[in-house]
C-alpha positions in Angstrom: 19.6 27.5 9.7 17.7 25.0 8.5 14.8 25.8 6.2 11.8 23.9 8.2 11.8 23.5 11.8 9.5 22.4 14.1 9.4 23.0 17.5 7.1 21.4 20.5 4.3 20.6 18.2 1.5 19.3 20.0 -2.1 17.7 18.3 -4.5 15.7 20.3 -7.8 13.8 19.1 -10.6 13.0 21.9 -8.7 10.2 23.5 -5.8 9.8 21.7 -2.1 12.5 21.8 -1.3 12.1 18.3 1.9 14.3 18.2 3.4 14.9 21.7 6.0 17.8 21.8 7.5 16.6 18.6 11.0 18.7 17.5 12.5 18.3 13.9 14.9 20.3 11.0 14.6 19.3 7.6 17.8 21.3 5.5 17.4 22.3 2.2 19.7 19.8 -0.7 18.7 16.4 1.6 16.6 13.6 1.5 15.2 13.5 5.0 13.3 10.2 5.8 10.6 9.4 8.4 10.2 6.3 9.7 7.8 4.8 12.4 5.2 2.4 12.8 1.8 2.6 11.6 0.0 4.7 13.6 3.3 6.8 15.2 1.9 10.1 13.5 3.5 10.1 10.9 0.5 11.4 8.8 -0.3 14.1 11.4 3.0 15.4 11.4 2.7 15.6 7.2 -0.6 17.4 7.9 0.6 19.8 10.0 3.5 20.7 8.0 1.3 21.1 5.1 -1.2 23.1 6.8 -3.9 21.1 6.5 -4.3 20.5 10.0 -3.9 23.1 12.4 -1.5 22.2 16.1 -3.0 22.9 19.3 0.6 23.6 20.8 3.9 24.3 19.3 5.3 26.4 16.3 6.1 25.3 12.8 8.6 28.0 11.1 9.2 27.4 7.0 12.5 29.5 5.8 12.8 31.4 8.9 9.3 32.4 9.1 6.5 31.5 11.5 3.4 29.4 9.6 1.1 31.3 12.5 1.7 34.5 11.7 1.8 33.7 7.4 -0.2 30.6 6.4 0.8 31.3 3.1 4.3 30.0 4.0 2.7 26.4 3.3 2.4 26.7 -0.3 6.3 26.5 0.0 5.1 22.5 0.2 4.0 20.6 -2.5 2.7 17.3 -1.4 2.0 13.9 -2.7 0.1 11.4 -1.0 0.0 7.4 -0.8 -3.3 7.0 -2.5 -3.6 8.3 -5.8 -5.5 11.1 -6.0 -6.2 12.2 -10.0 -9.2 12.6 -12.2 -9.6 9.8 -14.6 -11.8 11.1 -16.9 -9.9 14.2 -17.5 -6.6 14.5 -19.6 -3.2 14.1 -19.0 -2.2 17.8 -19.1 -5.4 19.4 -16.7 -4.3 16.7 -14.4 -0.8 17.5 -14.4 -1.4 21.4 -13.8 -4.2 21.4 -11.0 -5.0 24.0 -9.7 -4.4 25.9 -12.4 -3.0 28.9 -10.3 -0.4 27.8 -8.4 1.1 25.9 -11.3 0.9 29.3 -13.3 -1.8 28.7 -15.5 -4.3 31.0 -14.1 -7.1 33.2 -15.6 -10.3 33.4 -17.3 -8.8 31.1 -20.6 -6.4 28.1 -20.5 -4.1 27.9 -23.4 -4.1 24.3 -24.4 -1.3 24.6 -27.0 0.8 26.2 -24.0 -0.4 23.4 -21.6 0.2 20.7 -24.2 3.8 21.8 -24.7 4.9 22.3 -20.9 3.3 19.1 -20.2 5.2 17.1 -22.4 8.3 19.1 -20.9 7.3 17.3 -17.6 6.4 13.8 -19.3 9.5 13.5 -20.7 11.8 14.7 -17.5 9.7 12.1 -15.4 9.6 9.5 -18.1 6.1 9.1 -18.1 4.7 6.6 -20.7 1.2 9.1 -21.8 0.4 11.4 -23.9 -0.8 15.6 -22.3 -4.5 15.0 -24.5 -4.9 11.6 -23.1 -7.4 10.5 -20.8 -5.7 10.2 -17.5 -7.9 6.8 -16.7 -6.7 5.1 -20.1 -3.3 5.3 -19.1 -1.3 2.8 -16.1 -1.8 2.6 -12.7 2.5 3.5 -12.1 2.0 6.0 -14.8 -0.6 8.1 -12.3 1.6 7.4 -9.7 4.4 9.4 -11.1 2.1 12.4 -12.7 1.0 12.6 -9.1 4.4 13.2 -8.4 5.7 15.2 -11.6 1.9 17.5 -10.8 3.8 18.6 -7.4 6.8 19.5 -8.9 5.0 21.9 -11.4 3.9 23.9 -8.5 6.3 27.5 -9.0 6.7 27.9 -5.6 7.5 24.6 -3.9 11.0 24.1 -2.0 10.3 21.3 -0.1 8.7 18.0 -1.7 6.9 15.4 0.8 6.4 11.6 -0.5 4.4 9.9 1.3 4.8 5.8 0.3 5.7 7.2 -3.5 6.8 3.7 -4.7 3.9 1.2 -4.1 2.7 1.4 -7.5 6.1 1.1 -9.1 8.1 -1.8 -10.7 12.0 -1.8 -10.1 12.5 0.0 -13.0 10.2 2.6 -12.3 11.7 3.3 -8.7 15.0 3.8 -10.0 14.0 6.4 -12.6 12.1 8.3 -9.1 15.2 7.8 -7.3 17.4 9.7 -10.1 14.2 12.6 -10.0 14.6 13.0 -6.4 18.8 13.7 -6.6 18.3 15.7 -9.3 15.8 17.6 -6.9 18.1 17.4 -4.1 20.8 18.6 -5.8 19.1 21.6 -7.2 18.7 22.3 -3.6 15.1 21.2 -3.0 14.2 19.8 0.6 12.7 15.9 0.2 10.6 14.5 2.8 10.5 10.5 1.8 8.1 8.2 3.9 8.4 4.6 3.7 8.1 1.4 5.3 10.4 -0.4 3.1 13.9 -0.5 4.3 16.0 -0.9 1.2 14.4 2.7 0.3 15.0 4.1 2.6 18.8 3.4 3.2 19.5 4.0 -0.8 17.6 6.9 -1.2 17.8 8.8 2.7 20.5 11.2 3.8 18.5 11.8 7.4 16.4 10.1 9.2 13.9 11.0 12.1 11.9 8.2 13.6 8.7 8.6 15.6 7.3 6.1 17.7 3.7 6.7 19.7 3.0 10.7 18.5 7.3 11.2 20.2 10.4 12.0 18.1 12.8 9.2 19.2 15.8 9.3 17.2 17.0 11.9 14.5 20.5 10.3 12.7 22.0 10.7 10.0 21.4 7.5 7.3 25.0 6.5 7.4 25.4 6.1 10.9 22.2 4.2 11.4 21.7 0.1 10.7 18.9 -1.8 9.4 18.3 -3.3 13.4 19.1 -0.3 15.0 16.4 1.9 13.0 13.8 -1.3 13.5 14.7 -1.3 17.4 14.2 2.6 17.0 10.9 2.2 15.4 9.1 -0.6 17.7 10.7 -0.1 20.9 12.0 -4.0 21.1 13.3 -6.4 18.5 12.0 -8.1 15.2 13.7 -10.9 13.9 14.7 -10.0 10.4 14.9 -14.3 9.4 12.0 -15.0 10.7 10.3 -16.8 8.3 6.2 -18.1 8.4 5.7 -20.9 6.5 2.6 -23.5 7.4 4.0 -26.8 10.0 1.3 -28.3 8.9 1.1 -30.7 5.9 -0.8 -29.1 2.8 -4.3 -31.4 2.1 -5.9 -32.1 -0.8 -6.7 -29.6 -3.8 -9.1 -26.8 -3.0 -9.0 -25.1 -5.7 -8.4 -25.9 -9.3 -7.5 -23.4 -12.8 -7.7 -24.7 -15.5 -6.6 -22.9 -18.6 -8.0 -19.9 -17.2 -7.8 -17.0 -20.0 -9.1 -13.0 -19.7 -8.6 -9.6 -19.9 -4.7 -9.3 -18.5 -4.3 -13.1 -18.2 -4.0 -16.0 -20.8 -4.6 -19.8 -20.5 -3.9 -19.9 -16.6 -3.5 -23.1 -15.0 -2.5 -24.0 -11.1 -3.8 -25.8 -7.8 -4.1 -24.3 -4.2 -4.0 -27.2 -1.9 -5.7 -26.6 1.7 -3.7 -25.6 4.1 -0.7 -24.1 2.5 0.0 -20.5 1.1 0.5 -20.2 -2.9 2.5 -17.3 -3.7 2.5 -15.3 -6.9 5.0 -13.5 -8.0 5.5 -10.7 -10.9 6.1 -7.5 -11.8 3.3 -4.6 -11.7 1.2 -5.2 -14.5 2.0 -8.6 -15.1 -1.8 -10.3 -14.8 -1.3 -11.1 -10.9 -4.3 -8.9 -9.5 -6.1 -9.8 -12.9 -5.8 -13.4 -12.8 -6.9 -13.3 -9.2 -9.7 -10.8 -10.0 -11.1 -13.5 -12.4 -10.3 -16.4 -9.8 -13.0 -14.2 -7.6 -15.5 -13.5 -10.5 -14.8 -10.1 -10.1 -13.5 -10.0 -13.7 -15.7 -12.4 -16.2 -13.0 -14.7 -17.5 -13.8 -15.1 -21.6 -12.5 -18.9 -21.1 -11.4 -21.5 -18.6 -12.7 -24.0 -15.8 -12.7 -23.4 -11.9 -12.9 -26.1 -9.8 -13.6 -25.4 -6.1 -14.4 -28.4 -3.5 -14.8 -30.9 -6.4 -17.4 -29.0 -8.2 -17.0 -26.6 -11.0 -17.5 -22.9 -10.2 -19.5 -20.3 -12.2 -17.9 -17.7 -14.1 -18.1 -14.1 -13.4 -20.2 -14.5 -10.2 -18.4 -13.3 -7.1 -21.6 -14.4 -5.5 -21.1 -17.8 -6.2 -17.4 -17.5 -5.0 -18.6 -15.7 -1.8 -21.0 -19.0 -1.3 -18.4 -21.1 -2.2 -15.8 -20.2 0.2 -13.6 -17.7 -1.4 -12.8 -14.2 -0.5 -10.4 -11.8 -2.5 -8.7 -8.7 -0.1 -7.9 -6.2 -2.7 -4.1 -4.3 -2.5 -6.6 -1.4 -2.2 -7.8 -1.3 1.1 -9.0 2.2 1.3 -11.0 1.7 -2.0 -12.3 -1.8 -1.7 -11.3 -3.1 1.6 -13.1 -0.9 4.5 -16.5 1.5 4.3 -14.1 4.3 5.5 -17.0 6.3 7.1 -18.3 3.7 9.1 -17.0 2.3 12.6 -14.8 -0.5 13.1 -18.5 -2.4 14.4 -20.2 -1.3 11.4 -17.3 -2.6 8.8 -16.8 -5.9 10.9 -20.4 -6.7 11.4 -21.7 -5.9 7.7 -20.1 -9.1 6.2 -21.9 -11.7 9.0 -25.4 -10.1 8.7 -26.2 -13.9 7.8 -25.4 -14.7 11.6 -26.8 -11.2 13.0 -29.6 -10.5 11.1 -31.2 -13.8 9.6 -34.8 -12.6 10.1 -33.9 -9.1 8.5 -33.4 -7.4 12.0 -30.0 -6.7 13.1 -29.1 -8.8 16.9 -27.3 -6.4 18.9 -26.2 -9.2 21.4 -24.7 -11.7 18.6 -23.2 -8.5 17.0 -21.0 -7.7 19.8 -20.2 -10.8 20.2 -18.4 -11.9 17.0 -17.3 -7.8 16.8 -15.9 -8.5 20.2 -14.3 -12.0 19.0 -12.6 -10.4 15.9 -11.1 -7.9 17.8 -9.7 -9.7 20.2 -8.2 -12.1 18.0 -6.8 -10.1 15.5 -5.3 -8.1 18.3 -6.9 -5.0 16.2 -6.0 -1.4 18.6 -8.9 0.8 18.5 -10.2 3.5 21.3 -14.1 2.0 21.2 -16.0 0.0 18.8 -17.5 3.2 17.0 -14.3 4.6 16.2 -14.7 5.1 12.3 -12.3 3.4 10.9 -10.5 5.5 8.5 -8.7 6.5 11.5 -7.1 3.2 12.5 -3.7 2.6 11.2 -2.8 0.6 7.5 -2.3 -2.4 9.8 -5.2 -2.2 12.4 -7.6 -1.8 8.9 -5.8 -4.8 7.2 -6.5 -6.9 10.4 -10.1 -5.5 10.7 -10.3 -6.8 6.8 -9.0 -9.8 7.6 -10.9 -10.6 10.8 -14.2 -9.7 8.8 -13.8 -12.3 6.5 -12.5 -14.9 8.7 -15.7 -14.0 10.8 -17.7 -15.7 7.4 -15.7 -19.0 7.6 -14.2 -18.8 4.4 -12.2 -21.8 2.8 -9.9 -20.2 0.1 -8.3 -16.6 1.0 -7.4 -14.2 -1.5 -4.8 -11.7 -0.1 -3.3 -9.1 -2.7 -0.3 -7.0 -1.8 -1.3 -7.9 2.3 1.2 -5.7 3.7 0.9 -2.7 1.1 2.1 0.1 3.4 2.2 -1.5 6.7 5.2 -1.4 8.6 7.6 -3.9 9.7 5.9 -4.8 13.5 2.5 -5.0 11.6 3.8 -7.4 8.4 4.9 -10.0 11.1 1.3 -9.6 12.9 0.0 -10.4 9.4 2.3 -12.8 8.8 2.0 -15.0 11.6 -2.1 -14.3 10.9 -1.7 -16.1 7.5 0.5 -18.9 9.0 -2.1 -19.9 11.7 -5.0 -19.4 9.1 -3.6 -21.8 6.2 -2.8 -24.6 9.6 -6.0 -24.8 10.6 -6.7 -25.6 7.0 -7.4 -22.4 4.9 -6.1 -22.2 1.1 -4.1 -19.1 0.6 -3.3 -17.2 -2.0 -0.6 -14.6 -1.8 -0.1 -11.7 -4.1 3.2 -9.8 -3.4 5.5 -7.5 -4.9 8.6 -7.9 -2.3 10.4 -11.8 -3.0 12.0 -11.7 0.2 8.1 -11.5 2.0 7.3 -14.3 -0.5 10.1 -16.3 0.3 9.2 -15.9 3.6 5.7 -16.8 4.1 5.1 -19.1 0.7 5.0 -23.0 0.1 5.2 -22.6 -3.8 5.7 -19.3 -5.6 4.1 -19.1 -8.7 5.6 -16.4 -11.4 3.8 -14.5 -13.9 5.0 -12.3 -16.8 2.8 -10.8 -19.9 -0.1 -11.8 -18.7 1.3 -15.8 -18.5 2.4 -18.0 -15.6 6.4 -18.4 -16.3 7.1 -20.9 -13.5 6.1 -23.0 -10.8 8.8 -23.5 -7.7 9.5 -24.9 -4.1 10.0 -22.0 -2.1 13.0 -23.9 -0.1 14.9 -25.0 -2.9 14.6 -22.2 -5.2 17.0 -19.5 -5.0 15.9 -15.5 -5.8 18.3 -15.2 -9.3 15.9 -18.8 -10.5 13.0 -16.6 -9.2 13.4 -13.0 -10.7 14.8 -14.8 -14.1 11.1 -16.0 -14.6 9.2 -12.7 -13.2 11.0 -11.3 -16.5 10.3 -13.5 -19.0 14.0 -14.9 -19.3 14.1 -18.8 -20.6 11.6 -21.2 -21.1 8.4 -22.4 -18.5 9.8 -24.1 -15.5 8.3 -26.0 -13.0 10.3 -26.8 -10.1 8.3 -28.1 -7.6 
């Protein structure tokens, strides 16, 4: 029998069936994958089975049990979700064991000698680079990622462990020391739900998969009798070219924008040109000054030294004002935190960056709002029920186009885009894609931050690698193999330029 199964499961939202008589089994000892598009339910079906969200129809039945009849039959999941979710100001240890109870640390008095010891238990069998009395903000961004994980596994009581886009945060490294954490959980007989858009993943790491596709279970295979197309074609109802590839047609123009010797906190002496109309690529591993050197490109982050150049004249330092009335816009890889107002509508988050063009005598034009709302969603192709629709509840790729349509909307000459495609799946990243391309032809700059080679190599002109805080080569995306490329992303050999 297996240990979960759901049955006819059934949750609708005012206009939209989000689950639609959805069956599944998830057996104790696998690694059980679900795969769909943005917006499939996927994170509906993880609320339900973690009983944050009630069904309207259906049952849900945890180690033989019925969830309706004992709700306490969810704390049998431990969850972990994409965002990180920890408190920075508070130590390593009270992170890691919240709430106290269920990880066995309840009462009136915490012992913190107890707490420091079984923390560093945990630290050490998940390899994470901290200390249990240090302050949980002070320590790295992949670091958190893990403790979120390694805080789920201290819960007593958990048998099954759900991941949901676990690895976004990691380096290469760091995903293979999860992967061996989640065998060893398999193989003690734990129950692993992994959820990921990336398909190398999901074929190392899965033993089942069970794909959903518009709120409908569509397939349910095991991982070795399923192929890369085949689970796509499962996923988006038609086919994606895998070779596709989005590079400009057009011929790149003159210099937009200019570093020069560009030095700060994560970066040192930092030097490169985006021409307009192509798409620069940078390339590295997490933590290697990318997002930094970009932040201080922005004037989000006061560089301590350096010249920008934008449009011929020399750009002030430390003012994203100045860059914002330049021409250039950064999209940070997190959306949810810097990208969209979460509680406001689709309108509201669109028409708040043009309230030059809406509201130039201080009072908001309804008629010229819905206008360029109206454009930017048709052009972006951006699925929403209505206009008002908040837009925490439009899909990872439907918010990235929103983002992007917003600051296309201001006219912008040089485009920032960090990790674009963070969490978006595979139908989506060609949308995206194919946004970029037609952006940097009708003349944009573009600068690409990106984690995956093969979406650089895909998309980018040049690809620019950094390591330690330092740009470690320069190369022509066409002529430039991956070996030449992940060589410099470590640091191995001297600068090369091969452009």
């Amino acid at each position: 029998m297996a240990f979960l199964r759901v049955q006819g499961i059934r949750k609708e939202f005012p206009g939209v069936v989000a689950l639609d008589n959805v069956d599944l089994e998830i057996e104790r000892g696998t690694v059980h994958v679900f795969a769909g598009e943005n917006g499939a339910g996927k994170s509906t079906l993880i609320r339900a089975l973690t009983g944050i969200m009630p069904v309207d129809s259906g049952t849900i039945h945890i180690d033989g049990r019925d969830t309706a009849e004992d709700k306490s039959l969810f704390d049998l999941v431990a969850y972990v979700p994409q965002e990180l979710n920890v408190f920075p100001h508070m130590s390593v240890a009270e992170n890691l064991f919240m709430p106290f109870d269920k990880s066995g640390f309840g009462g009136a008095v915490l012992s913190g000698s107890r707490m420091t010891r079984e923390a560093q238990e945990y630290l050490d069998r998940f390899d994470i680079h901290a200390r249990p009395d240090q302050a949980v903000g002070s320590i790295a961004v992949s670091d958190r990622q893990l403790l979120q994980i390694a805080r789920a596994a201290t819960k007593k009581s958990f048998q099954i462990l759900i991941l949901d886009e676990p690895t976004t945060s990691l380096t290469t490294k760091e995903i293979e020391r999860l992967f061996k954490i989640i065998r060893q959980l398999r193989d003690e007989g734990k129950a692993i739900v992994f959820v990921s858009h990336k398909m190398d993943e999901i074929f190392e790491i899965g033993t089942t998969v069970t794909v959903l596709r518009n709120g409908q279970t569509v397939g349910h295979r095991a991982m070795d009798e399923v192929t890369e197309p085949e689970l796509i074609r499962m996923m988006s109802g038609g086919e994606i070219r895998l070779d596709q590839t989005f590079l400009p047609e057009t011929e790149p123009g003159e210099p937009i924008l200019t570093v020069e010797h560009l030095s700060g906190r994560g970066f040192t002496d930092a030097s490169f040109t985006l021409r307009r109309g192509e798409i620069l690529g940078f390339a590295g591993l997490i933590g290697a000054g990318r997002s930094e050197l970009m932040q201080g490109v922005f004037g989000y982050k006061k560089p301590k030294h350096g010249r920008i150049v934008l449009k011929g004249e020399e750009l002030r330092l430390g003012s994203p004002a100045a860059s914002v009335a330049g021409g250039v816009l950064y999209l940070s890889e997190e959306r949810k935190l810097h990208g969209i107002l979460p509680t406001l509508s689709v309108r509201e988050n669109i028409g708040i960056s043009v309230l030059d063009q809406t509201a130039p005598s201080g009072v908001i034009s309804g008629s010229r709002e819905r206008s360029i709302v109206g454009s930017v969603i048709d052009d972006y192709d951006i699925k929403t029920s209505s206009w008002e629709k908040k837009i925490m509840f439009l899909s990872g790729g439907n918010q990235q186009k929103a983002i992007i349509g917003r600051a296309m909307a201001r006219r912008p000459d040089v485009l920032i885009f960090d990790e674009p495609t963070r969490g978006i799946d595979v139908r989506n990243k060609v949308e995206i894609y194919k946004i970029m391309k037609s952006l940097a032809e009708e003349g944009v700059g573009i600068i690409m931050i990106s984690s995956e080679l093969a979406e650089l190599k895909r998309c980018a002109t040049r690809i620019i690698t950094m390591h330690d805080g330092e740009i470690s080569g320069e190369f022509d995306t066409m002529t430039t193999d991956a070996d030449t490329l992940v060589s410099a992303i470590i640091g191995s050999g001297e600068l090369r330029h091969v452009v």
